[in-house]
TIGURO-778592 format. One record per residue (C-alpha): residue in one letter; y, x, z. Coordinates in steps of 0.05 Angstrom, whole numbers, padded with zeros to 5 digits, always signed. Layout:
<rs>
AYXZ
...
</rs>
This chain:
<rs>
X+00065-00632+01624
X+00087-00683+01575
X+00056-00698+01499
X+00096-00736+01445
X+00069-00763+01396
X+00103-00780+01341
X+00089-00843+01289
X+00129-00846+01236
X+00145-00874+01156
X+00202-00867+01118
X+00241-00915+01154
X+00219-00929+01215
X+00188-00887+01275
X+00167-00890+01348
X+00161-00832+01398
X+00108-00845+01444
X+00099-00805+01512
X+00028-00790+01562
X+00021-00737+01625
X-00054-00756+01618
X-00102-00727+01565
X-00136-00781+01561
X-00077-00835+01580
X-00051-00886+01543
X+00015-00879+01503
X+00083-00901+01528
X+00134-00915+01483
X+00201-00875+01495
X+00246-00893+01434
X+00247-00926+01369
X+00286-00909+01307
X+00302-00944+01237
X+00325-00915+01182
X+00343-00987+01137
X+00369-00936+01084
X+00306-00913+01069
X+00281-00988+01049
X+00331-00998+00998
X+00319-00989+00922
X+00364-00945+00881
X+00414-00993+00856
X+00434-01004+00927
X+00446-00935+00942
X+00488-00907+00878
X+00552-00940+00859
X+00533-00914+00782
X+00468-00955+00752
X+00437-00921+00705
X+00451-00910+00623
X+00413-00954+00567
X+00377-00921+00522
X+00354-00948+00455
X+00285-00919+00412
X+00297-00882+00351
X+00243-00929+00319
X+00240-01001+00332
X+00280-01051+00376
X+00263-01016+00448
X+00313-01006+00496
X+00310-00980+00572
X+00342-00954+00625
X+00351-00880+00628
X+00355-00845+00701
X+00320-00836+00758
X+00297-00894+00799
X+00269-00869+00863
X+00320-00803+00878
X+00364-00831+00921
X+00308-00868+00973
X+00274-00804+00976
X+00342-00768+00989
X+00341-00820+01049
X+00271-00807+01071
X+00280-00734+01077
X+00345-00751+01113
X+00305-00793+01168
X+00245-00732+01168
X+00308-00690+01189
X+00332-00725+01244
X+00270-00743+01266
X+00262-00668+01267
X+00324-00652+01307
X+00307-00697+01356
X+00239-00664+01368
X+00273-00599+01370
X+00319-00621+01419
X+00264-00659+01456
X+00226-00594+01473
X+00301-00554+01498
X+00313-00605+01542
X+00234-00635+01569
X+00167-00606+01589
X+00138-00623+01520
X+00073-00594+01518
X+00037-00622+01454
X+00060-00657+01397
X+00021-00702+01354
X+00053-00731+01284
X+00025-00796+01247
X+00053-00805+01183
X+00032-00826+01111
X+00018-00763+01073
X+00089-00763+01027
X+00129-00769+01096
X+00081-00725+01138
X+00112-00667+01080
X+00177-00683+01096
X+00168-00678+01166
X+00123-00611+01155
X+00185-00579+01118
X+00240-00606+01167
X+00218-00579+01231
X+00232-00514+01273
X+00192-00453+01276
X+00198-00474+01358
X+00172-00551+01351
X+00114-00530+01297
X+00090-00480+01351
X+00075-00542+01397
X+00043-00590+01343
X-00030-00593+01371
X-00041-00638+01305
X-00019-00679+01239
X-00051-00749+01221
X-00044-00776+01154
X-00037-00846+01166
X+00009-00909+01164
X+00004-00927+01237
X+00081-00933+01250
X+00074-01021+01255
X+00004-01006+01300
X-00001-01021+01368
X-00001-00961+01418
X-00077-00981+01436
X-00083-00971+01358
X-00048-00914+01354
X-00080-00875+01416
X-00158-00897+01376
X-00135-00847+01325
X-00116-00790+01364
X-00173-00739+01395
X-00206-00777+01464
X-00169-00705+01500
X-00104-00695+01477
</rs>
């Protein structure tokens, strides 16, 4: 019987592994989405148009600012998902726990399967992805 545990932002996560309920956390894999980190001028070829006030000498940019990192953050919730999905085919995966601020812990919410949401024992709303696993472990129940 293995449990996962999953911390996670919008660019970064770690999959942690016990066979203990009340064992410490192993690290199995890392990811890093970089994508995710970089603000929307980096990520669109087109900037955005200038707008000028009908009154007055105001001008500003016109356009959405933040689409395209959240475009990347729900791109990293969806992989992350597919590789919990395809963590539970292929390994005993008994329980999974996910750690995640509360706008990524959404994305993660809506990205994975009926079959990996069956096994999530439960969801943490917190930044703990740069925590140590000692850290980490502190915030989950003392029996997992």
């Amino acid at each position: 019987m293995t449990i996962l545990v999953l911390v996670a932002d919008g660019a970064y996560a770690k999959l942690y592994t016990t066979r203990s309920q009340t064992g410490a956390l192993d690290l199995w894999e890392e990811y890093a989405h970089p994508a995710s980190r970089l603000r929307n001028a980096e990520l669109t070829s087109d900037g955005p148009g200038i707008g000028q006030d009908s009154i007055g000498q105001g001008r500003h940019s016109m356009g959405h600012e933040s689409e395209a990192p959240q475009h990347e953050a729900q791109q990293f919730a969806i992989e992350l998902a597919t590789k919990l999905h395809s963590s539970i085919a292929a390994d005993d995966i008994h329980k999974i726990y996910l750690i995640a601020p509360p706008r990524f812990l959404g994305r993660l919410r809506d990205a994975i399967s009926p079959q990996v949401r069956q096994r999530v024992a439960a969801e943490i709303d917190h930044d703990l992805v740069h925590h140590s696993a000692a850290d980490i472990r502190g915030h989950l129940p003392q029996y997992l």
